[in-house]
Each structure stands twice: as structure tokens, then as C-alpha cells.
N, C-alpha and C positions, 0 to 999 in steps of 0.2 A: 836116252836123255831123260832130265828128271821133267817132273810135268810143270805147268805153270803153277808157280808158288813155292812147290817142295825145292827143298836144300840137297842140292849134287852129294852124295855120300862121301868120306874124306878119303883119300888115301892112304892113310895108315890104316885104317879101320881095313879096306880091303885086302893091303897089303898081308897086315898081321893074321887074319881070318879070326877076331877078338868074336869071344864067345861060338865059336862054330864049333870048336872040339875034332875040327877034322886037319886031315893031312893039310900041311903047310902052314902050321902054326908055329909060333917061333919058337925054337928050340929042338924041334925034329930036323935030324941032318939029313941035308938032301929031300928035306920033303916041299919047301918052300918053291922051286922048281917042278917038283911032279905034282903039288897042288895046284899052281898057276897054268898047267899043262892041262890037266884036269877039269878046273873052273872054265878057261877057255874050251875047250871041246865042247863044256855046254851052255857056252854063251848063246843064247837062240840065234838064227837068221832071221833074215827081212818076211820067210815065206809066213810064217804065221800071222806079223803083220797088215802083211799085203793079201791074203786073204778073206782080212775084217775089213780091209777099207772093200776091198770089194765089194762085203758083204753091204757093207753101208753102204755103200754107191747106189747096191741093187734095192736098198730100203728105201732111197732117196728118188729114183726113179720111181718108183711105183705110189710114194706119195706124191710125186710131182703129177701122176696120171689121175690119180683120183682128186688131188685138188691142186686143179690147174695153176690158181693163182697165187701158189707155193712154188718161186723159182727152184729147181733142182738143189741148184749150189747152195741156197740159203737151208734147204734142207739138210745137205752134207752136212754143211757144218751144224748144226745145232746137234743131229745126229753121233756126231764125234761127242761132242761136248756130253751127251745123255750117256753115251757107251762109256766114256770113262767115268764116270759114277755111280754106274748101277754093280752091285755088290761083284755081282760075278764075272758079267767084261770088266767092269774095271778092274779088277786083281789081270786080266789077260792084256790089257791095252797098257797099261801100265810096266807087266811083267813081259812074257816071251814076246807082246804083236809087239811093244816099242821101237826094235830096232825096224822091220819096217812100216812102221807107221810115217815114223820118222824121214825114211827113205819116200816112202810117198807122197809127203807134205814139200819136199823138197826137188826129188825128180820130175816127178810126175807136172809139178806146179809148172816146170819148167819146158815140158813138152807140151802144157795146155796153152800158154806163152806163145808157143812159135804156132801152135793151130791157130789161137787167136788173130796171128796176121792175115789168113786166108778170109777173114771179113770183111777186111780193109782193100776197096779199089780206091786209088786214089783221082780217078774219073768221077765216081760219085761223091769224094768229098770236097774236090774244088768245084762241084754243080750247086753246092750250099751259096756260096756265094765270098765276095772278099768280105765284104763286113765280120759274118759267122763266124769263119776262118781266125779272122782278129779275135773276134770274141772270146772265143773258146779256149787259146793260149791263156789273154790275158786273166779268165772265171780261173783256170788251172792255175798259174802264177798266185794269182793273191790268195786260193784256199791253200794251195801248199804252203808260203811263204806265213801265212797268218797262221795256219795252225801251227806250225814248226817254233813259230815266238810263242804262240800259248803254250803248249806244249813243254816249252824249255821255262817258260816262265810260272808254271806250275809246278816246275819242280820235276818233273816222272822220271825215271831212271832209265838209264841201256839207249836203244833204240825206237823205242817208244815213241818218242815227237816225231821223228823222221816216219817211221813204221804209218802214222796214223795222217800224216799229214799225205802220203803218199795214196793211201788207200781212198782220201776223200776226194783227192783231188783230180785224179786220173782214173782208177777198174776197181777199187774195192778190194777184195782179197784176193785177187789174180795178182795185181801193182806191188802189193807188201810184201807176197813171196818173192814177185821178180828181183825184187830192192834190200829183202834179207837176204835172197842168195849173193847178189853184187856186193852187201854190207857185210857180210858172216855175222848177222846177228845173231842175235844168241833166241833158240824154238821159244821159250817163254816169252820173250815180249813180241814176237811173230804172234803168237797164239792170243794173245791180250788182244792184239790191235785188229789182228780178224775178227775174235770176239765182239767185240766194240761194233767196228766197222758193218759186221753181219746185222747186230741188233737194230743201228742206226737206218740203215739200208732198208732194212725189212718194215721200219716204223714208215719211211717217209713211201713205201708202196701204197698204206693207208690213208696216210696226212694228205700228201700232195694232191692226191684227184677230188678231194673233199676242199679244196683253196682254187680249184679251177677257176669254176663261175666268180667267186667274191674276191679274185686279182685279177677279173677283167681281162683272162686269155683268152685269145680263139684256138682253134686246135693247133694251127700251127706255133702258134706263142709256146702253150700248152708244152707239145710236144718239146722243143727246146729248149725251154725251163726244165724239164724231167732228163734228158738228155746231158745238161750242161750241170744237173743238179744231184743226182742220184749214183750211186759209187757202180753197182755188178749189172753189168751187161741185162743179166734176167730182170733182175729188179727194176733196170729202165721200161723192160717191154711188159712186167707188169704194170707199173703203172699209168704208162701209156699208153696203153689198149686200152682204158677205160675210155677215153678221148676220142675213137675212131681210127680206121686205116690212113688218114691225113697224118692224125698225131703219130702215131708210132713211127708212121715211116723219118718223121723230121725227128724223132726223139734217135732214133738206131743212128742213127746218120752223123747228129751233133756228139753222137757216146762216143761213134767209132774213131773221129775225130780227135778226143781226149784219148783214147786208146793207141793211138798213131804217136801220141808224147809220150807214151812209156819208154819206147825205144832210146830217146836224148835222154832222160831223166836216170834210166839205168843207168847208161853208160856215163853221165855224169858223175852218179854215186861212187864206180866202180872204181873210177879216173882216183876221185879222193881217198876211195878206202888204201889203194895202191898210193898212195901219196904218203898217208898216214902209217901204212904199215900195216895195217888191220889185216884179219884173215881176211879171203873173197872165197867163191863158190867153192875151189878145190880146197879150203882151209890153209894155205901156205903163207908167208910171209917172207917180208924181203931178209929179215936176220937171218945170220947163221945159225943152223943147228948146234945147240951147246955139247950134246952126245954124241955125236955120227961127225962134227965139223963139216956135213956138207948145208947145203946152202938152196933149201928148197925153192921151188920154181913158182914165180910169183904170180898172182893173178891173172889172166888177161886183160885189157885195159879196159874192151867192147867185151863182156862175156861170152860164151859160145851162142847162150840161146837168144840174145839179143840179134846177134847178128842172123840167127835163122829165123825170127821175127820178122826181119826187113827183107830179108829173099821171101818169104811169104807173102808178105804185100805186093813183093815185084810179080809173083807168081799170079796173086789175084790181078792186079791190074795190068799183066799180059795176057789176060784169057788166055791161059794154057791150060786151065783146068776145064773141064765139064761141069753143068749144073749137077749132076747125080754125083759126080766125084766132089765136089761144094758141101753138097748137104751130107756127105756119109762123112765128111771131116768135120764138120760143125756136130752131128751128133758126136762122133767120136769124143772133141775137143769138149762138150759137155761132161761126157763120162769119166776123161782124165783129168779136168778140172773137180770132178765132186770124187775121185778117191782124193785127188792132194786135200780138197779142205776137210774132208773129213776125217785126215791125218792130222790135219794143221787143230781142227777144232780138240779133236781128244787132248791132245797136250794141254787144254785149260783147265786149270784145278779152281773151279767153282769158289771155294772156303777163304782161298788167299786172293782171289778177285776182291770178293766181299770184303772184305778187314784191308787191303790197301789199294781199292782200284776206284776208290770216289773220286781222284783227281781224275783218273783214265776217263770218267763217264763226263766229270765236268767239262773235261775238253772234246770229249764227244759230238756233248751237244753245243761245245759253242763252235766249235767248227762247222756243225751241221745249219747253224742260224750263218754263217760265215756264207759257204754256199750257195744255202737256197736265196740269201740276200742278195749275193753278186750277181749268181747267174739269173736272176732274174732283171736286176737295173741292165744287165747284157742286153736280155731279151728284149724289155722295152726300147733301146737303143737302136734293136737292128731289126726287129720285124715291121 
């Protein structure tokens, strides 16, 4: 796939093999078949790919060890985003790793997905209480709904408003992939809204513990402002660990909560993309094939990984699992969440962000004022 910004190569242009001078140019008989034969055999595979995210995965860890207060996944991604720019991965992220980069931004995203349910009991999150419970929908509702109108109302193209309204209002870059997979949007504006999403997230680790004292939180307030405010799971538990073991514990609690709506929200998407006709995860559509006349097999309506999302919750909240069997899932679910975003981040081409992503940032941050404003009149509501 092309990266964010660049323009998909045209078909004629590959068809014809224009300026290549080799077998399958037009007017050699019989070579247009043994050149497409050819070109194909060295079309790379995913393992090149998937090797770099790995390798980035293992960079990302090891700066998460040395400075702690660098959530892993915000590392992947920036990570991505460095590796497709520097002279020499980028020529390899670009060229042979793309097809699995690609694959990992998307699989991967989607087995990090259903580990994410194994966080969720849902004994701990009706202990919040009924107020919270309301709360937390209704903070989710109006950041999604209100960025979705800025978003369309600024104009951005593709997927974009949806992409970023999703990421603010529910998990950050975990939610966008779940919702590009259900949407088939298209990896470029995936990549945009993570980008965004990541930067935003990573800003308010800073901001928000520095607004503690002077909006008159105590740590529990605290914590569920950060909680009901802050997009990737890591990012909540940095910045609410600055706050005390009170705070983090209500900040993890009120996140996992918003994380529990991903699962309706998906499946919502999915409903309409199948409604519309739009590809979904496996790329199909309800038309008929014009070539073949058959009639590809249409999305699922509940995606696959959605539904192993929610047997994951069921699985956390029948203690069937062990604590050691918990936690070796939970680091797992770290490590395949920061290959996919480190798939997901490569795809941003820096230069075309620049020159047309001032509206993407404008709505950034006014989603981000969107947020921290609701989930906080929440807060004062309910604690």
C-alpha cells in the first residue's frame, strides 16, 4: 500500500512496464504474461515486513525500560513514523517490509483487540458505581458525536472524522484500527488519525497532572478525569500514577469501562458499512464480481475479532483464567499492540501530513478541549 500522502501508482503505468525496458513491455508477444509471472514471483512477502515491526517492537520495549514514563505503544508508533524516514528503512518500509507492515497494522491490531478483553471483568466495573457507569457512555457519546461534526465540518476527507472521533472517544489507536478494520478504510487516513491521536495522547501525559491541584481534584476525581479523558490505555496509567495508587487504580477502571464500548461501536460501524456496500475486514462487497460473475461473500455484520473481544471479557469475568496466565496475556497484548502500531505509524509520510493535515491538527485539538471539558463536568457530577 502507498504510504500516507503518496499517490497509489496507476495501472497502465504497471501494466505497460513504461520505461523499464524489460520483458512485458508492450509489443513483445507473449512476454506480457511471462513478465507479470515474473514481477509477481518477486512481489516480496509479509516476512520482511514483519520482521521490522518486530524489530521496532523490540526498540520500543527497551525504551519503555529505560524511560518508564514512555508508554510502549506511544513509542511504537513514533517509532514507525522515524523508521519510514530515515534514508535507509525508509527505502525497506516502504519497499519489500510494506506488504507486512501492512499485515501487521491490521492483523495483529486485531489479535491485540481481543487480548484487550482479558482486562475487562465486569465485577470490577459495575463496583464504580451507577452514576460513573452513566457517565462514561454519555463523556464517550458527545466526544465521538462532536468530533464526527467537526471533523465533517472541516472538511477532511476518507475516513478521517470517523477514524479520529473514534480514537478520542473510546482506546486511541487500538479503537481506529478496530473501526478501519469494520470500515475498510483506506491505511492512509488509519495512519493520519493514529498519528494525531498518538501526539494528542502523549501531550495530555504532560498537561493533565500539571491541572491537578488548580481544577481542585482529589485523586480519586483526578484519576477519573484521566480515565474518562485520555485516549491509550498506557497513557492513562501514565498520567495517573503521578496522582498515587488511589488515582490510577479509578483512572484504569473508568478507561476499561470506555474500552467495554468498543465492542457496540465496532459492531455498529460494521452494521453500516454492510449496509452501504463498503468493503469490511475481509475487503468483499455485497456486488457482483464484474470479471468472475460470482458474487463475493459479504462482511460479517459482528466482525470476527469483535466477537472474541466479548468471549474475552466473559472469560475475565468467570475467573477462568489464573493471575500468571493474566499477566503473561497482558504483556503479550502489549507486544502485539506495538508491532501493529508500529505498522500502523510507518505508513505516515511526514511531508504530506505537513502541507494538508492543519485541518487533521485543528480538530485534534479541538476534540481534545471537547473531552477534557466533558469528562471533567462528569467528574464533578459524580464524585
Amino acid at each position: 500500500m502507498a504510504l500516507l500522502g503518496e499517490r497509489p501508482r496507476g495501472t497502465a503505468a504497471r501494466g505497460a512496464g513504461v520505461g523499464t525496458g524489460v520483458e512485458g513491455s508492450v509489443g513483445a508477444p507473449g512476454g506480457g504474461s511471462e513478465g507479470a509471472g515474473r514481477r509477481e514471483r518477486r512481489t516480496p512477502g509479509p516476512l520482511p515486513g514483519l520482521a521490522l515491526a518486530c524489530c521496532g517492537t523490540a526498540v520500543a520495549w527497551a525504551v519503555h525500560r529505560l524511560l518508564p514514563g514512555v508508554p510502549m505503544l506511544t513509542a511504537a508508533v513514533v517509532l514507525g513514523i522515524v523508521a519510514a524516514h530515515l534514508p535507509g528503512p525508509g527505502r525497506l518500509v516502504s519497499g519489500p517490509g510494506r506488504p507486512g507492515l501492512s499485515w501487521a497494522g491490521k492483523r495483529m491490531m486485531r489479535i491485540g483487540v481481543v487480548l484487550l478483553g482479558l482486562e475487562l471483568s465486569l465485577g470490577d466495573v459495575l463496583g464504580l458505581g451507577w452514576t460513573t457507569f452513566v457517565m462514561v457512555p454519555a463523556v464517550v457519546a458527545a466526544t465521538f458525536f462532536g468530533t464526527l461534526w467537526l471533523g465533517r465540518g472541516l472538511g477532511l476527507p476518507g475516513d478521517q472524522p470517523l477514524l479520529v472521533a473514534t480514537g478520542y472517544s473510546i482506546c486511541g489507536a487500538s479503537a481506529i484500527g478496530a473501526v478501519g478494520e469494520a470500515r475498510g478504510s483506506d491505511e492512509r487516513d488509519a495512519a493520519a488519525s493514529v498519528a494525531l491521536v498518538t501526539l494528542c495522547g502523549t501531550l495530555a501525559v504532560v498537561v493533565l497532572p500539571l491541572l491537578h491541584h488548580p481544577l481542585g481534584l482529589d485523586a480519586t476525581g483526578f484519576g477519573r478525569w484521566v480515565g474518562a479523558g485520555v485516549h491509550d490505555v498506557g497513557q492513562v496509567v501514565a498520567a495517573a500514577r503521578t496522582a498515587g495508587p488511589e488515582a490510577l487504580g479509578e483512572a484504569v477502571l473508568v478507561k476499561l469501562v470506555r474500552v467495554l464500548l468498543l465492542a457496540p461501536l465496532v459492531a455498529a460501524v460494521a452494521v453500516a458499512a454492510a449496509r452501504r456496500g463498503r468493503p469490511g475486514p475481509r475487503g468483499g462487497r455485497g456486488e457482483h464480481d464484474t470479471a468472475t460473475g460470482a458474487r463475493p461473500r459479504r462482511p460479517p455484520l459482528v466482525p470476527l475479532f469483535v466477537a472474541g473481544f466479548l468471549a474475552a471479557v466473559a472469560v475475565r469475568t468467570a475467573g477462568l483464567l489464573p493471575a500468571g496466565a493474566l499477566a503473561a496475556t497482558a504483556t503479550t497484548r502489549e507486544f502485539v499492540l506495538a508491532a501493529a502500531l508500529f505498522g500502523l505509524g510507518s505508513a505516515v509520510h511526514l511531508p504530506s501530513l505537513a502541507r494538508t493535515g492543519r485541518r487533521l491538527v485543528l480538530l485534534g485539538a479541538l476534540s481534545w478541549a471537547v473531552v477534557a471539558g466533558v469528562s471533567y463536568v462528569g467528574v464533578l457530577l459524580t464524585v
